[in-house]
C-alpha positions in Angstrom: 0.0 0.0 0.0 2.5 2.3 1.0 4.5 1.7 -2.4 1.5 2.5 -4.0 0.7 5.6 -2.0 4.5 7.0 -3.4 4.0 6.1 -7.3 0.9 8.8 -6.7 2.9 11.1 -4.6 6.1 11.3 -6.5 4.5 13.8 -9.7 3.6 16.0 -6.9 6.7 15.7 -4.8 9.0 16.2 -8.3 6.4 19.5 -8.8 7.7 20.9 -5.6 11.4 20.7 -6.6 11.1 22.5 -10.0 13.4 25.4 -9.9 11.3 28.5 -9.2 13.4 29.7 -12.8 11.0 27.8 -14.3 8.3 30.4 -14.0 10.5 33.3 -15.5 10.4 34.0 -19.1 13.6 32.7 -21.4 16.4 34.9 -20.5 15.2 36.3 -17.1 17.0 36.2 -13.7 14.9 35.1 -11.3 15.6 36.9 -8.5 14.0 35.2 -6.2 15.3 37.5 -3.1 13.3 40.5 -4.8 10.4 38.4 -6.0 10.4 39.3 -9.5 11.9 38.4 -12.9 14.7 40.6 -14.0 15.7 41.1 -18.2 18.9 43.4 -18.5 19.2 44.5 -22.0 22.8 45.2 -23.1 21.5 46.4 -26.8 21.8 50.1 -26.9 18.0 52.1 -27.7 16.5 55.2 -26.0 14.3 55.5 -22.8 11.2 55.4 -25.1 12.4 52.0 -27.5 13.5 50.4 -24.3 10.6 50.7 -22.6 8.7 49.3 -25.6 11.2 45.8 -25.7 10.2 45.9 -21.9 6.5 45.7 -22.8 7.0 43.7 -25.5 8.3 40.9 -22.9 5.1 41.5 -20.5 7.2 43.8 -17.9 8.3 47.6 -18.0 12.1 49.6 -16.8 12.2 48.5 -13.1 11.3 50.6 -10.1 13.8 50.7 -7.5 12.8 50.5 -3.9 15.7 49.4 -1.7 19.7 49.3 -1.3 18.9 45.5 -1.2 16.7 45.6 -4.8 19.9 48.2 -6.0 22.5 46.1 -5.4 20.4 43.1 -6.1 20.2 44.3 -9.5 24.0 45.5 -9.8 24.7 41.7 -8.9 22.6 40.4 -11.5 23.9 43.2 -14.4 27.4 42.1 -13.5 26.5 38.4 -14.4 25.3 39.4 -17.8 28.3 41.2 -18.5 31.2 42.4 -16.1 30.7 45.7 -17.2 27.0 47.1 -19.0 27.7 51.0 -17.6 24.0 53.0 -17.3 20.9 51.3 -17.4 17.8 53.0 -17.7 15.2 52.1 -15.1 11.4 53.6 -14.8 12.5 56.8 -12.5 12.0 60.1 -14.9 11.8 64.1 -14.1 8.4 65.2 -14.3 7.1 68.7 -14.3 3.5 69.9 -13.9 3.2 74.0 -14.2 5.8 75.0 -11.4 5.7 71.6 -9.3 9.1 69.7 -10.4 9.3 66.1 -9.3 11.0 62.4 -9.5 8.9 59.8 -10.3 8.4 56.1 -11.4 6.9 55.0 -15.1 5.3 52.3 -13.0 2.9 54.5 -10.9 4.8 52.8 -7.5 6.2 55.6 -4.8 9.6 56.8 -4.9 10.6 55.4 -2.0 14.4 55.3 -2.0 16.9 57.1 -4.0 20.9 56.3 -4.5 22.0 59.4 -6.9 25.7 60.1 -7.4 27.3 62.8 -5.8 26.1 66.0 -7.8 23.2 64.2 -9.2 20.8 64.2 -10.6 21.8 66.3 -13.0 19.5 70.1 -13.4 17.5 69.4 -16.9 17.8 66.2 -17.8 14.6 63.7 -17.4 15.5 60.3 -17.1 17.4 58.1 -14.6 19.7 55.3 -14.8 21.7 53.0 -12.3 25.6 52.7 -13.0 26.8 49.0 -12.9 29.5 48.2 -11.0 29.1 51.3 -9.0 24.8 51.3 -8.0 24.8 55.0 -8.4 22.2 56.7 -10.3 22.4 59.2 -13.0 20.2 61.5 -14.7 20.6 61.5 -18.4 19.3 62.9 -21.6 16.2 60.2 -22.5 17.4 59.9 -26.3 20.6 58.6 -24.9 21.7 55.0 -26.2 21.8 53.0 -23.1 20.8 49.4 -21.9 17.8 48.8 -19.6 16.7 46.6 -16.8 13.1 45.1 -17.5 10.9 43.6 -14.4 9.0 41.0 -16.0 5.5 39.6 -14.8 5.6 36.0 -13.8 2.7 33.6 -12.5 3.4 33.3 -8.9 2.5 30.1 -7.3 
């Protein structure tokens, strides 16, 4: 009975093992610390055409919300290539009448900044995270830079 009862169990148990990877898209980190799957795109585009491949693979430029998530991410960059530079991610300069203000593409809070001394720079609109170093920059949006994508997954 008991061998039985494991023939039945053992699709189940071998479910349980899969590699939470399996849930991200084809090249995606899954970073399971920050709960999410991450693309970093090496190919040079603006803020606009890189936000457009991010849609295009179900996700958008990533918010970031912690030194963890920020150095998370430098970590991962620094796996896809030992040195990508700036990154656009989904923090831009907005301005309404005379109010001036940071916020994300994503509609989430701006709840933690890492700028580099002297940033961000006065007139430029869009912001970008330096791998190796984690510091942000402000640069020109029609800059040719990479991105880092946060991709939508099913969650178990």
């Amino acid at each position: 009975m008991l061998r039985w009862s494991l023939i039945f169990l053992l699709p189940f148990l071998a479910l349980l093992t899969i590699p939470s990877s399996a849930q991200c898209p084809p090249n995606t980190f899954n970073a399971t610390e920050l709960r999410e799957c991450v693309h970093i795109e090496l190919a040079p585009a603006n803020r606009s055409q890189q936000w457009d491949m991010c849609a295009g693979l179900k996700g958008y430029l990533i918010s970031i919300h912690s030194l963890y998530q920020n150095n998370a991410l430098v970590q991962y960059a620094s796996e896809v290539s030992p040195s990508p530079g700036l990154l656009y991610t989904a923090l831009y300069y907005e301005q309404v009448g005379h109010i001036q203000f940071w916020e994300n593409w994503d509609g989430t809070t701006v709840d933690y900044l890492n700028w580099a001394p002297g940033e961000p720079t006065p007139g430029v609109q869009c912001a970008t995270i330096d791998v190796p170093s984690g510091k942000w920059y402000a640069v020109e949006c029609g800059r040719p830079l990479g991105a880092i994508c946060e991709i939508y997954y099913p969650r178990a």
